[in-house]
C-alpha positions in Angstrom: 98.7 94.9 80.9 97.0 98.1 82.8 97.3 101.2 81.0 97.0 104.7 82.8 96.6 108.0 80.6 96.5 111.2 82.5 93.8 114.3 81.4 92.8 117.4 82.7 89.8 119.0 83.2 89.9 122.0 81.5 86.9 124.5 82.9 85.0 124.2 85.5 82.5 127.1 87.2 82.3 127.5 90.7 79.1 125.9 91.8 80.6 123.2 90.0 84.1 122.7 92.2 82.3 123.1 95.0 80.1 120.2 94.6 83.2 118.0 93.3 85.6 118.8 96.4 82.5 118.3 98.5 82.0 114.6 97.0 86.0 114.1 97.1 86.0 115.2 101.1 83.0 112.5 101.6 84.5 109.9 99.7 88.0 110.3 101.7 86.3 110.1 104.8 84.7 107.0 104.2 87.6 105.5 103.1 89.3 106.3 106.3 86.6 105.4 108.3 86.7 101.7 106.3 90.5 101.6 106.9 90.3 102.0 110.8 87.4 99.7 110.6 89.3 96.8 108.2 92.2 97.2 111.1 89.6 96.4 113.8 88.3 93.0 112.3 84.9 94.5 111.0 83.3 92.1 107.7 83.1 93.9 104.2 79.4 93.1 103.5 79.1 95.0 107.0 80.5 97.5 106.9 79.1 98.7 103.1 75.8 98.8 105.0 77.2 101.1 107.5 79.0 103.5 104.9 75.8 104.0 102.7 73.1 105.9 105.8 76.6 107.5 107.3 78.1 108.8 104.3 74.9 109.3 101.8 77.2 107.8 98.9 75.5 105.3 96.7 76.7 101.6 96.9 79.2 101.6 94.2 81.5 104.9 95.9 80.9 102.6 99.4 83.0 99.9 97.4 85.0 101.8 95.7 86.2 103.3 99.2 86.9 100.0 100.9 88.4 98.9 98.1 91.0 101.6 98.4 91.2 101.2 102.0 92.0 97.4 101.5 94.4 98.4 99.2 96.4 100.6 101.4 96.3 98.1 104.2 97.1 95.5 101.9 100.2 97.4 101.1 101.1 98.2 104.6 101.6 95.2 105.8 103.4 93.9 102.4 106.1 96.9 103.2 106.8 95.7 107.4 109.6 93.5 106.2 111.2 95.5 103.9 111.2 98.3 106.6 112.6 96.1 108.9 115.0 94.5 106.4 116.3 98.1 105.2 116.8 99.8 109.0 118.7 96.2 109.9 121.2 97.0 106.8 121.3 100.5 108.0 122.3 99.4 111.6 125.1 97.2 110.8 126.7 100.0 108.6 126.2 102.6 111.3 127.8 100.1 114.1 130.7 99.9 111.2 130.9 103.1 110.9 131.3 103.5 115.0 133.6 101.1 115.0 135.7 102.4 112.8 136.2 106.1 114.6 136.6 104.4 117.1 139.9 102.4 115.9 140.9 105.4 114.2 140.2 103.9 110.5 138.4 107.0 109.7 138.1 110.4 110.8 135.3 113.0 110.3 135.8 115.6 107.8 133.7 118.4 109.0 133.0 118.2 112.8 134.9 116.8 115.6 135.1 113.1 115.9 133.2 113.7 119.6 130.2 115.1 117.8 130.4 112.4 114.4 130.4 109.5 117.3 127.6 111.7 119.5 125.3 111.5 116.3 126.0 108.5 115.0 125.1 106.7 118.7 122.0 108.6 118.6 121.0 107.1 114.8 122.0 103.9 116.2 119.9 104.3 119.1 116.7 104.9 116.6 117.3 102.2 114.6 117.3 99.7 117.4 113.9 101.0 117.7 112.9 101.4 114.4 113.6 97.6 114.6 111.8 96.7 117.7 108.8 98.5 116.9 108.7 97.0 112.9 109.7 93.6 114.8 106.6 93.7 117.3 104.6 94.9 114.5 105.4 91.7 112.4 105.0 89.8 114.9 101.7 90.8 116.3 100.3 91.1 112.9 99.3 94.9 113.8 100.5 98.1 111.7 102.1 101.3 112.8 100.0 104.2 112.8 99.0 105.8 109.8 98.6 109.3 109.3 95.9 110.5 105.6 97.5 113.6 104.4 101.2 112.9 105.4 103.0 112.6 108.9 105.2 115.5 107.8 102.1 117.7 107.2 100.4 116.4 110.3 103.7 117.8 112.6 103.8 121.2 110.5 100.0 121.6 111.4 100.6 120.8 115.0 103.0 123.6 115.1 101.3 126.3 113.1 103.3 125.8 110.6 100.1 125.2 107.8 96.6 126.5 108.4 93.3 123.9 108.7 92.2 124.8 105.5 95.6 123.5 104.2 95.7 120.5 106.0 91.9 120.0 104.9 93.0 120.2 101.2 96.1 117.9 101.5 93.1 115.3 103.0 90.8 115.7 100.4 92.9 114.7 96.9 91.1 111.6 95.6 88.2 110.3 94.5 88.0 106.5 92.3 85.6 104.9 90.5 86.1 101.1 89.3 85.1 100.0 85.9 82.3 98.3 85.2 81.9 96.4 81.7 78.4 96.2 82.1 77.7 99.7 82.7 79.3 101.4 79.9 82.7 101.3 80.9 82.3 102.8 84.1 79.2 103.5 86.0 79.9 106.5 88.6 82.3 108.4 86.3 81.9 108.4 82.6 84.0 109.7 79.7 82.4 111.0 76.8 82.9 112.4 73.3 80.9 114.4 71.5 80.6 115.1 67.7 83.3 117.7 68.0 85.8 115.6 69.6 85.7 117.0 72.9 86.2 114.7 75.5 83.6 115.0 78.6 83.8 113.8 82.0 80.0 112.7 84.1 80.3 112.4 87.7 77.4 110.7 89.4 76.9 112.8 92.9 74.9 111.1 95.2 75.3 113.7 97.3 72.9 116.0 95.2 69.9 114.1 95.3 66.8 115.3 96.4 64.0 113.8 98.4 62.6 110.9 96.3 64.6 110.5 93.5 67.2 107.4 93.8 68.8 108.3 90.5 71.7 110.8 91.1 72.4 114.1 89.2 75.7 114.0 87.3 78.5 116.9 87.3 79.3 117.5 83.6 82.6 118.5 82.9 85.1 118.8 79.8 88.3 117.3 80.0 91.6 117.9 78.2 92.7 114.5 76.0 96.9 114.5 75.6 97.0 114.8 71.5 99.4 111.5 72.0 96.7 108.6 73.0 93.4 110.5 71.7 92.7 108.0 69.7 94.1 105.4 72.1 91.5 106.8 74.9 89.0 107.5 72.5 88.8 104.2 71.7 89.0 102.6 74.9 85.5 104.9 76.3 83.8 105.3 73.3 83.1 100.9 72.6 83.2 99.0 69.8 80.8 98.7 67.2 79.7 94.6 66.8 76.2 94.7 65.6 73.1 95.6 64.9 69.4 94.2 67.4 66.5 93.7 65.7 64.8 96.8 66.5 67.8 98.4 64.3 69.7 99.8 67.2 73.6 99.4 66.9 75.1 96.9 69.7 78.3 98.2 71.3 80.8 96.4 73.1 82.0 98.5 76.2 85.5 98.3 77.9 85.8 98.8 81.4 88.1 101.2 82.2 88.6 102.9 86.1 88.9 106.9 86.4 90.3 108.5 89.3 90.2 112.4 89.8 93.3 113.5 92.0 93.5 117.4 93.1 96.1 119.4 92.9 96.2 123.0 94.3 93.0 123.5 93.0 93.4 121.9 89.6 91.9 118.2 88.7 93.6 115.4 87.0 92.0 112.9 85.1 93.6 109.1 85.5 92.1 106.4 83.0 93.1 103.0 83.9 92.7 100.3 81.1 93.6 97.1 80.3 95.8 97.2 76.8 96.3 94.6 74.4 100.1 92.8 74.9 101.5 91.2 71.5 104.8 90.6 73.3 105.4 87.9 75.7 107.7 87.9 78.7 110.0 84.7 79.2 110.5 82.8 81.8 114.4 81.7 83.4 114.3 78.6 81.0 113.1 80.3 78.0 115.7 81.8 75.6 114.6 84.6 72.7 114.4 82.7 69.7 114.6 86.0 67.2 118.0 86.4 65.3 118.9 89.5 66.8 118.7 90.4 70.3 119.7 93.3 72.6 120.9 93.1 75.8 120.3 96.7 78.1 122.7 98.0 80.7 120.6 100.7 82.6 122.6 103.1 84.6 121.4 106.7 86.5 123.1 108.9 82.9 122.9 106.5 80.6 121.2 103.5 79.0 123.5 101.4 76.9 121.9 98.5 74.1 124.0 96.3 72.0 122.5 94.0 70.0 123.8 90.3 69.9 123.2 87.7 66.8 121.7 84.1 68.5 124.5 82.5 68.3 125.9 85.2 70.7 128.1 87.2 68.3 128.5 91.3 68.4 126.1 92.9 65.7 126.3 96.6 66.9 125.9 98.7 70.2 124.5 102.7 70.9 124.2 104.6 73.8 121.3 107.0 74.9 122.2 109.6 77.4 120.1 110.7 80.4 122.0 114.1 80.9 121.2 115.4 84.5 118.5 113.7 84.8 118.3 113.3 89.0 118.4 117.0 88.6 114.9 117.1 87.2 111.3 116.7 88.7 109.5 113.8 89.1 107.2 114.5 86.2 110.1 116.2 83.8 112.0 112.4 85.0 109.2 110.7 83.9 108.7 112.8 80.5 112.6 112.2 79.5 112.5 108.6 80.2 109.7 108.2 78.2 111.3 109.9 75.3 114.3 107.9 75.5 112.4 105.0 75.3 110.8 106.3 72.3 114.1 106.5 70.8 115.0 103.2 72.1 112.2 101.5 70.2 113.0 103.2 67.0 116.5 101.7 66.8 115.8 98.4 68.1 112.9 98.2 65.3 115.7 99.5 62.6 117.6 96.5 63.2 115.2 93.9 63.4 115.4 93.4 66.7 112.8 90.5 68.6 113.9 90.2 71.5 115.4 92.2 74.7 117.3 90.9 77.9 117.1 93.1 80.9 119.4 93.2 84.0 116.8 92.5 87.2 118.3 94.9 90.0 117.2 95.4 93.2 117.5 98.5 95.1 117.6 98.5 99.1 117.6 101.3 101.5 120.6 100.7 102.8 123.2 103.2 101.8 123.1 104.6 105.6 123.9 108.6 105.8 126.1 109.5 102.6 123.3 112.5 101.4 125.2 113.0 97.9 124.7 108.5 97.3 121.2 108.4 98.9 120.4 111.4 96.4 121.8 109.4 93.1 120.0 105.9 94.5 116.8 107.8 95.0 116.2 109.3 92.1 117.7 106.5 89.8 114.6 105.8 88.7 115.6 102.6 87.6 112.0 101.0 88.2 110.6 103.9 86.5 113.1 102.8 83.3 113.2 98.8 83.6 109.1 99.3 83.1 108.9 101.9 80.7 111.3 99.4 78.6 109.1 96.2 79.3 105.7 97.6 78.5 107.5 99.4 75.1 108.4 95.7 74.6 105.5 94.1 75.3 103.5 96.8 73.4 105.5 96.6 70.0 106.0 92.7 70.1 109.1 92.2 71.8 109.8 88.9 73.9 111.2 90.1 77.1 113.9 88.1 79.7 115.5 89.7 82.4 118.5 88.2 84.0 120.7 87.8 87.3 123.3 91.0 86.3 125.9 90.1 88.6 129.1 90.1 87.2 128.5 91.5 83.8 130.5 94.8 84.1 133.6 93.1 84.9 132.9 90.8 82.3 132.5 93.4 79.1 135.2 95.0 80.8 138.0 92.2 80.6 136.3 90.3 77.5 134.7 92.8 75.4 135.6 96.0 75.6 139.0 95.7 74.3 138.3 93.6 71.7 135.1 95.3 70.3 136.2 99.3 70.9 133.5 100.1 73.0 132.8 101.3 76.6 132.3 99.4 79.5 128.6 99.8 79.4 127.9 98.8 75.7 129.9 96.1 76.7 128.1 95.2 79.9 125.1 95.0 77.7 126.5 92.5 75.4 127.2 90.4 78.4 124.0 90.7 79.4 122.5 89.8 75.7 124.5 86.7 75.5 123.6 85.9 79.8 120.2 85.8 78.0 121.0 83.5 75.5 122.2 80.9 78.7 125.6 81.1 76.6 128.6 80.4 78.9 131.4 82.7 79.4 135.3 81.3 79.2 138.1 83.4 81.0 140.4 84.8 78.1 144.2 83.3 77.7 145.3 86.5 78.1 143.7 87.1 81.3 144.7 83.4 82.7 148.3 83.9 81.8 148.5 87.4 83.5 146.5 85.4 86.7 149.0 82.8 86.8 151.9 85.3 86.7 150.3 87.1 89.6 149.4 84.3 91.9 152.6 82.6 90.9 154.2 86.0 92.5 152.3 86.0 95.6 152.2 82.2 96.1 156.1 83.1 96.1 156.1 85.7 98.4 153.7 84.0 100.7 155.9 80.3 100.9 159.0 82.7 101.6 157.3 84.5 104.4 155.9 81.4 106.3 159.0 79.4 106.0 160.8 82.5 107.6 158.4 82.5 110.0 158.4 79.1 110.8 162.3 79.4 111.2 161.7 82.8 113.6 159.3 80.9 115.1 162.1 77.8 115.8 165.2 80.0 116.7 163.2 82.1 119.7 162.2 78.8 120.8 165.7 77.6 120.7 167.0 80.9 122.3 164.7 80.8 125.3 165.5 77.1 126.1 169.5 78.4 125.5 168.7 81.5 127.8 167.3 79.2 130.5 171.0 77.4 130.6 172.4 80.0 131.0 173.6 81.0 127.7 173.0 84.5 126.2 171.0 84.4 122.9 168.0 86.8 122.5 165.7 87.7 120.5 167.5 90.2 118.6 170.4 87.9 118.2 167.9 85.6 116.3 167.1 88.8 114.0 170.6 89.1 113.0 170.4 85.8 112.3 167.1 86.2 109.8 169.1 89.0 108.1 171.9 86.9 107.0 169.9 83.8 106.4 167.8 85.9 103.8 170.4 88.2 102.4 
């Protein structure tokens, strides 16, 4: 399971910044240089002969970039079908929508329906080529173009709107180094920590060599370690002790670990990628948690609900942790509250002896067309954000994990549950969910079938009545018009009257 903690480097002089945004523009342009090239067909043993003269980087920060441009490439093409998936949703809604004006099912609240139909022809008209060009794209095997820095940014620096030096920065963010196990950790960025406990960051900068020398000089800077994982990243860069050689020198195993630095109005962040010990397990569809108690989750944008479930599927208990206003909030204060109640999550599931969990699998599609105030909710719903944030807390304390196929269960806790347990529809949603887990099947209640059959037996009522009537309508305008043709006067409306009294 990969691990990222996030530092940040906490002084740095001038001479020192310099150098570092000079090796972070070099690196970015190589990496965009080896994405245009990847697109054009060019080999990968190629073209790290190329970067090395052109770039002056050493061989490692030549893969590094590829590797980073494969990556995005890689991704790029993985997201066509999605795209095209999403804007073909989108499409049929908005042809809906038309459709409905149109017919007069709905009417525009705030401008004329001229105008609503005027813009929502013109959103139909760029999806249908939204979908032609993804389409072609697909097809072809070719991407759209991509714009480094943001096509937003590139269309406010066309009009003036964001000086060079800006759109220079927003290019110039990154700069990644793999790890290495062989090389300490990590070869071209190191992490450090002295006898005081400060935490140190080494950048190799091939880029400062001098004539002769193949070894490069290194940009020494500290770095802030969160209080939270010290020890946790401490651990991870430092090694691990595991013997002794003969010549009496201690023998250290090294973890590899990858550190990227990412630039942000002039400040630097530290990433630290590991690779972290899981003592959970996550099942598979045919695998059931075999721990006595086990929770089911209902995850929702305010709330996330847990009940725990014994395994024969009985109700044990059930609590619900808020998310107030949570798609009010940045990205990173989202992040920091959904951590915490995670946090609290674990606490209460480790109270009750929990040993298992059982997760709903959604799956969240672009597709909600032009309501601003739903797209808002769905896009910051951070439900991937939460259903991993659960997993890896799982996976990290011990916890076998199962997600399931969630359709349905609200309805379910709602008729079967709720009622019968005193909780809400989402505690109860999550019970359904626990016991989905277990494969345990679910039986419609007596109450519910008797309440059915009343219904239907209504309706299947009305609905005989009505089709015999028409049936005998349908007989006595027949009979009328053959009567009409000899001459004699029935009509239509006498064969009303006729319905009347028949019925009455």
């Amino acid at each position: 399971m990969k691990t990222t903690r996030t530092c940040k480097i906490n002084s740095i002089t001038k001479e020192q910044t310099e150098d570092l945004i000079t090796l972070i523009r070099t690196f970015e342009s190589a990496k965009r240089y080896s994405f245009n090239r990847l697109i054009e067909g060019e080999n990968e043993k190629e073209l790290i002969k190329k970067l090395q003269p052109k770039y002056l980087l050493n061989k490692r920060f030549c893969e590094d970039a590829i590797l980073q441009a494969q990556t995005i490439l890689f991704s790029q093409k993985e997201l066509l079908p999605v795209y095209l998936e999403n804007n073909q949703k989108k499409l049929e809604k908005t042809l809906q929508k038309i459709d409905d004006y149109e017919r007069g099912k709905k009417r525009p609240k705030q401008v004329s329906l001229k105008t609503c139909l005027i813009g929502l022809r013109k959103r139909k008209q760029k999806l249908e080529q939204r979908i032609g060009m993804y389409a072609k794209h697909i097809k072809n095997k070719t991407l759209p173009p991509i714009i480094f820095g943001g096509r937003k940014n590139f269309y406010e620096r066309m009009k003036n709107k964001i000086s060079n030096q800006e759109w220079k920065d927003l290019r110039t963010r990154q700069l990644y180094s793999r790890g290495d196990k062989s090389k300490k950790g990590n070869l071209n960025m190191r992490i450090t920590v002295d006898d005081c406990g400060q935490g140190w960051l080494e950048i190799a900068n091939p880029l400062g060599r001098t004539n002769g020398k193949t070894k490069s000089p290194r940009i020494k800077v500290p770095i802030i370690i969160p209080y939270h994982f010290y020890y946790q990243i401490t651990n991870v860069v430092m090694g691990k002790q595991i013997g002794v050689n003969p010549k009496g020198k201690l023998i250290i195993e090294h973890q590899k670990y990858s550190v990227e630095i990412i630039r942000k109005q002039n400040e630097f962040y530290v990433n630290i990628t590991f690779d972290e010990t899981e003592i959970g397990r996550v099942l598979d569809s045919k695998e059931t948690p075999q721990s006595d108690v086990i929770a089911g989750i209902d995850v929702n944008p305010d709330r996330i609900a847990v009940s725990l479930c014994t395994k024969q599927g009985n109700f044990k208990g059930s609590k619900i942790f808020y998310l107030h206003n949570l798609n009010t909030f940045s990205t990173n204060k989202r992040a920091t509250i959904i951590g915490q109640i995670v946090q609290q999550i674990k606490t209460w599931l480790l109270e009750n002896n929990v040993g298992g969990i059982v997760l709903e699998d959604l799956k969240f599609q672009q597709s909600h067309d032009t309501d601003t105030y739903s797209n808002r909710n769905f896009h910051q719903f951070t439900y991937k954000k939460m259903l991993n944030s659960l997993i890896r807390m799982a996976l990290r304390n011990g916890f076998s994990v199962k997600t399931v196929n969630p359709a349905y269960t609200s309805v379910i806790g709602k008729l079967k549950y709720s009622k019968n347990f005193g909780i809400s529809v989402h505690e109860a949603a999550a019970f359904a969910i626990a016991r989905r887990g277990l494969e345990l099947q679910e039986q419609v209640p007596k109450e519910i079938i008797l309440l059915l059959k009343n219904q239907i037996t209504t309706k299947l009522r009305i609905l005989v009545a009505s089709m015999e009537a028409t049936r005998i309508r349908k007989k006595y305008i027949k009979n009328g018009y053959k009567q009409s043709k000899r001459g004699k006067n029935i009509t239509i409306g006498n064969c009303g009257a006729f319905f009347i009294k028949l019925f009455i």
